[in-house]
VOGU-3710 file (C-alpha; in Angstrom, 3 decimals, decimal comma):
1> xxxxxxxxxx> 45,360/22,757/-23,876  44,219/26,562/-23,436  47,053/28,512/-21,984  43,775/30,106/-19,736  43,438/26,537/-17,909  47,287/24,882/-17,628  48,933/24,608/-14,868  51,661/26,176/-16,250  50,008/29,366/-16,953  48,644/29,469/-13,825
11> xxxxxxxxxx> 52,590/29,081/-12,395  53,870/31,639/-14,824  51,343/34,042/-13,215  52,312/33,562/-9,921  56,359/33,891/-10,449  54,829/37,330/-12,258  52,513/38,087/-8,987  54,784/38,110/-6,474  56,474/34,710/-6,185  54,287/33,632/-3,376
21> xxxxxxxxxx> 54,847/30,250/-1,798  52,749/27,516/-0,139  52,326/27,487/3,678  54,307/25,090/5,560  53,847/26,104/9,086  51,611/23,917/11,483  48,155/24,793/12,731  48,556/26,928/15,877  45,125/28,076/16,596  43,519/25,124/15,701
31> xxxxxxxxxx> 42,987/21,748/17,649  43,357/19,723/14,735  44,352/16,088/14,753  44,775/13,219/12,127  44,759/9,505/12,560  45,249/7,269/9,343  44,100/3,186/9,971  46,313/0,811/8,190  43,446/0,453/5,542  43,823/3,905/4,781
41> xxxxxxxxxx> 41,069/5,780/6,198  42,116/8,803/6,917  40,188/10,465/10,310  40,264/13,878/11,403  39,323/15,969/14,538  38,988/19,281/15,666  37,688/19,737/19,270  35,758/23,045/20,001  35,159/23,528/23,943  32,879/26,276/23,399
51> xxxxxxxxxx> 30,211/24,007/22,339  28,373/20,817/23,326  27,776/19,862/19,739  29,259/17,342/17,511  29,225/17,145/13,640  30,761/14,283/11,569  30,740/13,413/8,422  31,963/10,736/5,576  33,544/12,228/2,613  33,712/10,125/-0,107
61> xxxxxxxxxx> 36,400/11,411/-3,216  34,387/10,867/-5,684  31,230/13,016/-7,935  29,952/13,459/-10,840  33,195/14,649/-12,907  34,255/10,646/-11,799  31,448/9,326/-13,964  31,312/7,450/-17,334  28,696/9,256/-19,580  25,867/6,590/-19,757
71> xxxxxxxxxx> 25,889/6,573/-15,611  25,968/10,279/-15,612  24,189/10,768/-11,663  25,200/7,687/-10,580  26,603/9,503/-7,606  23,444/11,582/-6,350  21,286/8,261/-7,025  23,833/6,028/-4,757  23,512/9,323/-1,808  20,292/9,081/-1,869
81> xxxxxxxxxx> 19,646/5,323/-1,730  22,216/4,632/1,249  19,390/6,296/3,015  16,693/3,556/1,858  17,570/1,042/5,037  20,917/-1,131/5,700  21,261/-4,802/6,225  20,401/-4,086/10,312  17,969/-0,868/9,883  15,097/0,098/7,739
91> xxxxxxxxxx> 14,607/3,422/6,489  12,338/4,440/8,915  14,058/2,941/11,450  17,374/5,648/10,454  14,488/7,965/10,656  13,479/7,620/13,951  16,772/6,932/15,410  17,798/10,077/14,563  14,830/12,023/15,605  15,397/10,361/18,925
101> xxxxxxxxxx> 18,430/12,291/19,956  17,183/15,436/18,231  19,929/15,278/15,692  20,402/16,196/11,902  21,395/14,082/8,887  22,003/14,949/5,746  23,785/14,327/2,810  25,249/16,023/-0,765  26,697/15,290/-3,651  29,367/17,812/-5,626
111> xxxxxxxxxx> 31,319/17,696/-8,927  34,151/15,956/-6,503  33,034/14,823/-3,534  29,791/12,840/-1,951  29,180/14,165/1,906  27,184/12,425/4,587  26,906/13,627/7,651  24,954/14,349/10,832  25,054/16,673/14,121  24,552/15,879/17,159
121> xxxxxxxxxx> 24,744/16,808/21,365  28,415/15,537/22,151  26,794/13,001/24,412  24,621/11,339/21,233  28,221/10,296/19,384  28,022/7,185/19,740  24,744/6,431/18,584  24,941/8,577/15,840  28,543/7,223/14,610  26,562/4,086/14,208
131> xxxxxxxxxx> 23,767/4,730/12,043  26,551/7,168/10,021  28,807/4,433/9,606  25,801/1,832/8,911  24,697/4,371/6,082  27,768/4,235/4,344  29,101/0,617/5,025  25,737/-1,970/5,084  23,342/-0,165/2,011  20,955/-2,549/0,207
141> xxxxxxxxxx> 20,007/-1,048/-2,598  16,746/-3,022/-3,057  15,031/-2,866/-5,995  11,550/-1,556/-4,998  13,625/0,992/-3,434  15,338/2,071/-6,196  12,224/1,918/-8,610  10,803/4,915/-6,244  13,402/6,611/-5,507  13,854/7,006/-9,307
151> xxxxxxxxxx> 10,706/8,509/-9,086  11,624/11,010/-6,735  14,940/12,347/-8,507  13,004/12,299/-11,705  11,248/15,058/-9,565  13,915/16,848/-8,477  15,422/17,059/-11,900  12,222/18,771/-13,053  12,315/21,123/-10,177  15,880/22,124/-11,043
161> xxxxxxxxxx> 14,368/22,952/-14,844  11,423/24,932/-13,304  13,825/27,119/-11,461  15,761/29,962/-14,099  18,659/30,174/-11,527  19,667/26,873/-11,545  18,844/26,094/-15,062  20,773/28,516/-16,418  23,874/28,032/-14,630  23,214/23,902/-15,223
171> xxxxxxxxxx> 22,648/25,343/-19,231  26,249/26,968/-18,804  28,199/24,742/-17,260  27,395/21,994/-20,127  28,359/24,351/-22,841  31,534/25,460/-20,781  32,935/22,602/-20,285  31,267/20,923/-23,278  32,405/17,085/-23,646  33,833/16,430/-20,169
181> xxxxxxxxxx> 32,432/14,952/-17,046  32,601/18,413/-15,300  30,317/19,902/-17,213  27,563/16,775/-17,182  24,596/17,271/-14,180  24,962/16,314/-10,798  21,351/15,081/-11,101  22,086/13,027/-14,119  19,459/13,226/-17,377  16,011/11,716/-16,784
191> xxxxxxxxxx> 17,557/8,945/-19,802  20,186/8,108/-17,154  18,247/8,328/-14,132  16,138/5,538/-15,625  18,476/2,999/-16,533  19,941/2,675/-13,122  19,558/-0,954/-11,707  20,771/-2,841/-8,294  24,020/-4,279/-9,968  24,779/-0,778/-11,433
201> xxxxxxxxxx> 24,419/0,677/-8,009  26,524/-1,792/-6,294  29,385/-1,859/-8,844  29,941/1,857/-8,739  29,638/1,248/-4,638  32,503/-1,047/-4,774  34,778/0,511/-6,488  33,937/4,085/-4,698  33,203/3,712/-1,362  36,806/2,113/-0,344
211> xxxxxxxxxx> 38,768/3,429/3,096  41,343/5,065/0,894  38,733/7,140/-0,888  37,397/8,428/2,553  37,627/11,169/5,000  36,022/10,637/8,548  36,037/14,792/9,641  34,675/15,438/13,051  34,521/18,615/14,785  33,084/20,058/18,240
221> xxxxxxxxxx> 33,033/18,892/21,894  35,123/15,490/21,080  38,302/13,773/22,150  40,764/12,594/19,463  41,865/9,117/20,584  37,965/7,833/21,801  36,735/9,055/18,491  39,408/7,163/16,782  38,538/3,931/18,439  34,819/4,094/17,786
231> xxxxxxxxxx> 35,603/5,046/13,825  38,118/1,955/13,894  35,561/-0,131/15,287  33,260/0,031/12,405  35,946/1,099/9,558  38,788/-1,158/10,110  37,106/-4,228/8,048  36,594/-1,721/4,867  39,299/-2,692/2,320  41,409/-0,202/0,709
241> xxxxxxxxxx> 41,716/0,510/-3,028  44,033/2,454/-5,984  42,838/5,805/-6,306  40,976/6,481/-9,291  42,013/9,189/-11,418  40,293/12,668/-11,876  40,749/12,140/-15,755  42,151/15,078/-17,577  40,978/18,888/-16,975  38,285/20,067/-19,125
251> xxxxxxxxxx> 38,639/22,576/-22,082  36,743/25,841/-21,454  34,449/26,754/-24,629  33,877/30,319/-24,397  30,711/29,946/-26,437  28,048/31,863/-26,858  24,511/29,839/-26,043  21,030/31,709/-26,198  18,082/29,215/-24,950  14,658/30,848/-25,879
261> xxxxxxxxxx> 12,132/29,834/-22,982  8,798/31,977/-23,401  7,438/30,903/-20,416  9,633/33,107/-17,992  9,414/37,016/-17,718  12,884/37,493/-17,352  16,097/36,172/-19,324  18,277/35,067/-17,093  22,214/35,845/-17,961  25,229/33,945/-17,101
271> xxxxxxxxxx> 28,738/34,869/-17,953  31,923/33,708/-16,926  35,705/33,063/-17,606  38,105/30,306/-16,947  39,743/30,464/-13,181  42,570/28,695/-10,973  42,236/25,335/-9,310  40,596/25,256/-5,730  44,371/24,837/-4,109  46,254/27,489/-6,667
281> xxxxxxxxxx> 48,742/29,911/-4,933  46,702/32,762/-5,878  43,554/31,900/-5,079  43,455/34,814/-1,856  44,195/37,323/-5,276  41,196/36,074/-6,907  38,654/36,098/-3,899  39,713/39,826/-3,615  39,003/40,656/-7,137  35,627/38,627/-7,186
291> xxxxxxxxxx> 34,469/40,436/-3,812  34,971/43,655/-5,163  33,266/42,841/-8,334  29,867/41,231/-7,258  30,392/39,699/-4,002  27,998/42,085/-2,173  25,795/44,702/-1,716  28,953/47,307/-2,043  30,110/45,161/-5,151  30,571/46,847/-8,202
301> xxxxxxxxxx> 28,369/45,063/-10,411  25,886/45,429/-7,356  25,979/49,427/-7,273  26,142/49,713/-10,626  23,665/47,617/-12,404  21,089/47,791/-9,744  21,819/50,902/-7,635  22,833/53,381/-10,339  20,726/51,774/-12,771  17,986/49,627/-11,719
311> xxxxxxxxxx> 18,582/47,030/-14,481  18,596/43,969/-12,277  17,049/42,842/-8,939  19,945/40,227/-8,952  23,284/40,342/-10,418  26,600/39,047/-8,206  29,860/36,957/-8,984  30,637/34,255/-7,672  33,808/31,653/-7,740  33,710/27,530/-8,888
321> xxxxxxxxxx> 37,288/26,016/-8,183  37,813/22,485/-8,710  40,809/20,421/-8,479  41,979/21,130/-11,801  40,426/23,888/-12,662  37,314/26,666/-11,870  35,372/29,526/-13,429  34,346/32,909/-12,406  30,910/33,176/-13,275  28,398/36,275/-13,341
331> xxxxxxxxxx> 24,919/36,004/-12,658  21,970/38,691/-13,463  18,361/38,803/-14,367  16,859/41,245/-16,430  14,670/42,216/-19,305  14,999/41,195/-22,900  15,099/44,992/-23,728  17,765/46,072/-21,003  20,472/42,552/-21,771  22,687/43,917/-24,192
341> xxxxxxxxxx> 22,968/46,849/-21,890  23,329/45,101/-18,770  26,088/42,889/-20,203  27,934/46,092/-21,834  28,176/46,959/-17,589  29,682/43,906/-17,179  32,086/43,793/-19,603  33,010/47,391/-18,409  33,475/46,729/-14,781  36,160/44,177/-16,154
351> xxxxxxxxxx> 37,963/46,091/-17,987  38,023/49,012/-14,973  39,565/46,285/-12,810  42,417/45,681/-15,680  43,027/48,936/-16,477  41,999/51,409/-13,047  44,178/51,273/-10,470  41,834/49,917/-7,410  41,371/52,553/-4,380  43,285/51,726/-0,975
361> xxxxxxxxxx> 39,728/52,284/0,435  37,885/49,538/-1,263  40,796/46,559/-1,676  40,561/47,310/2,280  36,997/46,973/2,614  37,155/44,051/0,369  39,335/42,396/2,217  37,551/42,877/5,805  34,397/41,984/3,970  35,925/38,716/2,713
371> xxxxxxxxxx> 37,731/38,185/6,424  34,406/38,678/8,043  32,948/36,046/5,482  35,474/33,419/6,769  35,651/33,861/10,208  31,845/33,796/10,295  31,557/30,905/8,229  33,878/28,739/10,793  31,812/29,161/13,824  30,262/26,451/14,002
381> xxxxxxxxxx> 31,220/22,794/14,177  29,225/21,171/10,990  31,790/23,954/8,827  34,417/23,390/10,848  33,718/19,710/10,098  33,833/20,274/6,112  36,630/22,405/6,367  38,407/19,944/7,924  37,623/17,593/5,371  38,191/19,630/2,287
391> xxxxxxxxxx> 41,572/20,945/3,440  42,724/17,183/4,095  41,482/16,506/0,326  42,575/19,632/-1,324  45,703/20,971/0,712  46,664/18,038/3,058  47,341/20,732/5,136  45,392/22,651/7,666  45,245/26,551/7,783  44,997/28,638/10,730
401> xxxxxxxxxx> 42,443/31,211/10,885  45,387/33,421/11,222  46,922/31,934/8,555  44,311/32,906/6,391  43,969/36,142/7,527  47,252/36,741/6,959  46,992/35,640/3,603  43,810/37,661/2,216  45,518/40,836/3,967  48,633/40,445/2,322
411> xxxxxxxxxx> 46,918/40,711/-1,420  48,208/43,946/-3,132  45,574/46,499/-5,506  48,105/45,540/-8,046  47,811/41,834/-7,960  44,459/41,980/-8,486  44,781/44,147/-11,771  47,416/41,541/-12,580  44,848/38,988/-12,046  41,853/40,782/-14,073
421> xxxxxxxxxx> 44,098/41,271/-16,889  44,965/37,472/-16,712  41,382/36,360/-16,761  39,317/38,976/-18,177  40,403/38,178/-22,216  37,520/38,883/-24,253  37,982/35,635/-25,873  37,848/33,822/-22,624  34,406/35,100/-22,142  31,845/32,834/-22,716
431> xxxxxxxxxx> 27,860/33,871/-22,001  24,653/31,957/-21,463  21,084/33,363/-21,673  17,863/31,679/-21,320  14,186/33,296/-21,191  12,373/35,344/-23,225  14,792/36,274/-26,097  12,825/38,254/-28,517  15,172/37,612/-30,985  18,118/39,035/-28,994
441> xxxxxxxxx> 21,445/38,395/-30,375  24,677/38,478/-29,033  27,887/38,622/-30,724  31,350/38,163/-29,652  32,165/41,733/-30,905  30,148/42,670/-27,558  32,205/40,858/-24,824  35,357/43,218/-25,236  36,651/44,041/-22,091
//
């Protein structure tokens, strides 16, 4: 395997970083508490006293990297069908039900995980833990259903191909992690999407949506032990199961892909590098280093491609950690003419952050910025409800906002250049662009950094 994506690598650079350790320490500004039923459901609260709302959800461990090829979107298709009616409710029965107690349900599906959940007032709970746990437990999957709601993500994947963004991160993503489940759609293919059937749907169900492949997160104006019983109520018949295996990380390609689409002004330009795993030591390093290079308006790439230059309306970094692995990707659009020059930018903003000392002054607003980020982001009790869940199914331990803060302030300027020059290899680099070529090239000679 690359050296760029082992674990051991990884390790090696974090003996060389500073020898940093995983947290230990319980939760001490936090109400956290977990309850696991003999079946192996694991539940999790956090009461919030501040608020008279409730969020929930049901996290199941599996996505779209957990798929075989020819069922490539199984898991978006089975998320969006549990919706479709139950063996007690229709669909718009669910529907109305909901609207009723002026609540909100929804539901996602990631690379690793399929979410549904739903808010509520703390007084609705129990009404709305019943058509949540009816979703997930009592689906039909009826065939007339599925015929048009085939329809409808044959749709969606067509939107997703109308929209540049998305298409040519999607376009990426295959090439990056070329032959392995991480790198197939979330959506599936339109080939795949038509060849799912009831007994399809209900195999992958079975073997999925088992008590020890779930997460029941709640968070808001709830207590522990009544929340417990009601979850047990419905859960407690669910049988358990052997947890299926991630399957091996993914190879980066650092490939070079150009998709010629004359129908779009722009061509849209993503680049990006192999990162650490979602739960790696260093991860509070790397969040640093990607806020100072295009997390913001005060980002690097921000001020200089658009600010100094005016090359791009929209260029920014951002961070994709799985469990195994992640990338850090760059994003910009731009003109055919102005590409090569935009990416030169790019390449030379990471090779300031290997070589360039970084200023007291902006780590420190880096770090506030990404502190401010966090602390806003937990406010509210549908993302204290996910973080509950993820940290359970990444960590199995629970961080303090403290903790945390603790943790991003403690990052050095030179861990950070210790990170850049771990990541920013010019043969790491791999670089997707999709528009309105015009014949432009690019050649590896061009990513130095």
């Amino acid at each position: 395997m690359d050296p760029a994506n082992s674990h051991a690598a990884w390790a090696a650079l974090g003996t060389r970083l500073a020898g940093k350790k995983p947290y230990t320490q319980m939760v001490t500004d936090r109400s956290i508490r977990r309850t696991v039923l003999p079946n192996g459901l694991t539940i999790l609260t956090e009461r919030m006293d501040n608020v008279r709302s409730v969020a929930m959800g049901v996290w199941i461990k599996a996505g779209s990297r957990h798929e075989l090829a020819e069922v490539n979107g199984i898991s978006h298709f089975v998320e969006h069908m549990v919706f479709k009616g139950t063996q007690s409710r229709s669909a718009q029965r669910i529907a109305r039900e909901v609207d009723a107690i002026g609540g909100n349900l929804d539901a996602f599906t990631g690379k690793e995980t399929i979410c549904f959940n739903v808010k509520v007032l703390d007084e609705h709970v129990p009404i709305a833990l019943d058509i949540l746990s009816d979703l997930v437990l009592h689906p039909v999957f009826q065939s007339e259903d599925i015929q048009r709601e085939r329809g409808v993500i044959l749709e969606e994947i067509k939107m997703d191909e109308d929209n540049p963004d998305n298409l040519v991160h999607e376009i990426f993503t295959q090439s990056f992690w070329k032959d392995h489940p991480l790198g197939k759609p979330i959506l599936g293919t339109k080939e795949t999407v038509r060849s799912f059937a009831q007994d399809t749907l209900f195999d992958y169900y079975g073997k999925r949506f088992a008590a020890s492949n779930m997460v029941f997160s709640a968070a808001g104006n709830l207590e522990h032990d009544t929340f417990v019983d009601l979850v047990a109520h419905r859960f407690d018949q669910l049988s358990p199961a052997s947890d299926l295996p991630d399957g091996a990380p993914p190879r980066p390609v650092a490939k070079i892909t150009l998709r010629n689409k004359k129908s779009l002004e722009q061509v849209q330009v993503c680049l990006g590098v192999p990162s650490q795993p979602l739960a790696h030591d260093l991860r509070y390093v790397t969040l640093v280093l990607n806020t100072v290079l295009g997390g913001g308006m005060s980002s690097r790439l921000f001020q200089t491609v658009r600010e100094e230059r005016g090359l791009a309306y929209s260029i920014f970094s951002d961070l994709n950690p799985y469990r195994d692995t992640g990338s850090l990707c760059v994003y910009a659009g731009t003109s055919s003419d102005r590409c090569l020059q935009v990416i030169e930018l790019i390449m030379s903003e990471f090779h300031r952050l290997k070589c360039e000392p970084l200023p007291e002054e902006e780590l420190q607003r880096a770090k506030d910025q990404l502190k401010g980020n966090i602390v806003l982001g937990m406010e509210s009790s549908m993302s204290r409800m996910s973080n509950l869940a993820r940290q359970e199914m990444y960590f199995q331990h629970f961080f303090g906002i403290d903790e945390i803060m603790e943790k991003v302030e403690a990052v050095s300027g030179q861990e950070v250049m210790d990170m850049a020059n771990f990541l920013f290899a010019p043969e790491k680099v791999a670089v997707t662009l999709l528009g309105r070529l015009n014949g432009l090239r690019v050649t590896h000679s061009q990513l130095a950094c």
